[in-house]
KOLVOKE-407844 format. One record per residue (C-alpha): chain; x, y, z. Coordinates in steps of 0.02 Angstrom, whole numbers, plus 50000, padded with zeros to 5 digits. Layout:
A/X/Y/Z .
...
//
This chain:
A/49947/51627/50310 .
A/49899/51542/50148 .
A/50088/51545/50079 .
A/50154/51481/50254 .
A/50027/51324/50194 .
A/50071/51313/50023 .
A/50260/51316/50061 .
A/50216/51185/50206 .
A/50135/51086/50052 .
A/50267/51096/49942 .
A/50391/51035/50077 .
A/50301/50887/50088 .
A/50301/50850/49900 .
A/50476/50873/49893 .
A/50517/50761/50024 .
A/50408/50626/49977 .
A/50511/50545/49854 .
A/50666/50593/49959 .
A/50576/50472/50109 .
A/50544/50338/49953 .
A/50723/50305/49883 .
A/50788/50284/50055 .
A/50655/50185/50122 .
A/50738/49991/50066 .
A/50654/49939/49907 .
A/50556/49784/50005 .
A/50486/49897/50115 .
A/50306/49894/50098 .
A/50355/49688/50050 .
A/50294/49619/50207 .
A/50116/49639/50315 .
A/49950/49616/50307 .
A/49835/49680/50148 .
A/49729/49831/50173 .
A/49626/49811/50005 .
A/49442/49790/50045 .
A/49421/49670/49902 .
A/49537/49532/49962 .
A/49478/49553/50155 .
A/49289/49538/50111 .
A/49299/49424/49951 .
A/49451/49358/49951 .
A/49495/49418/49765 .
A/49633/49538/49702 .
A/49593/49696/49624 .
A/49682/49785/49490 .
A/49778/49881/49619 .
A/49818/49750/49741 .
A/50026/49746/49746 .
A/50054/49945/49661 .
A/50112/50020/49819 .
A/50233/49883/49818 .
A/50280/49889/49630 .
A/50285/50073/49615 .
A/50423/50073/49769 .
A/50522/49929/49682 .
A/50509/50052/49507 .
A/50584/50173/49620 .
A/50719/50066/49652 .
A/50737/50002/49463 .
A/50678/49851/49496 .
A/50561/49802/49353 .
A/50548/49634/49351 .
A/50520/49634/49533 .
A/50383/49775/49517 .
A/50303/49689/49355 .
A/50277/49529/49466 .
A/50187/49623/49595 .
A/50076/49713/49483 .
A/50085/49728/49297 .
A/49978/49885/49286 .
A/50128/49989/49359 .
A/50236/50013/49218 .
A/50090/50124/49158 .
A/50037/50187/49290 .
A/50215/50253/49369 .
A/50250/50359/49224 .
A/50067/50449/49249 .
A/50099/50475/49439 .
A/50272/50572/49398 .
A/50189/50676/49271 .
A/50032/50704/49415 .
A/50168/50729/49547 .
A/50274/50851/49428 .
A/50114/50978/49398 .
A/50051/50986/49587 .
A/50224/51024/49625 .
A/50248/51145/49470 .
A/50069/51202/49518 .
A/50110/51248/49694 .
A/50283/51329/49666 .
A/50184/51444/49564 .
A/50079/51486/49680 .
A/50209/51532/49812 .
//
């Protein structure tokens, strides 16, 4: 039962990024804000526009994805190593 889960999990991982690249690169571009800090104080955090800049990085757009949040060039490249050893850590298990 606990495989069946973990190869359930690792399904998901893998198709993840699959979902991203296809997914247009202005995807997430338009809508309302869900950060708490701009709907009850009306200031931007240090995260407000990454799930927008990390899909444009995605895409390759970097100027694009600096504009939206400059904190995403380093923080991209530590998601893909994070992503790279839960996935490497659940194929092991399996």
């Amino acid at each position: 039962m606990k495989n069946n889960l973990y190869k359930i999990y690792l399904g998901i991982l893998v198709l993840m990024p699959i979902v991203l690249v296809i997914l247009p690169a202005d995807f997430f571009d338009t809508g309302e804000t869900i950060c708490f800090s701009v709907m009850f104080f009306d200031k931007q955090c240090y995260a407000c526009g990454m799930t927008r800049a990390i899909q444009h990085l995605i895409h390759l757009d970097f100027l694009i994805a600096y504009s939206y949040n400059k904190l995403s060039v380093l923080i991209f490249p530590l998601l893909m190593m994070s992503y790279y050893s839960e996935v490497k850590r659940i194929f092991n298990k399996i």
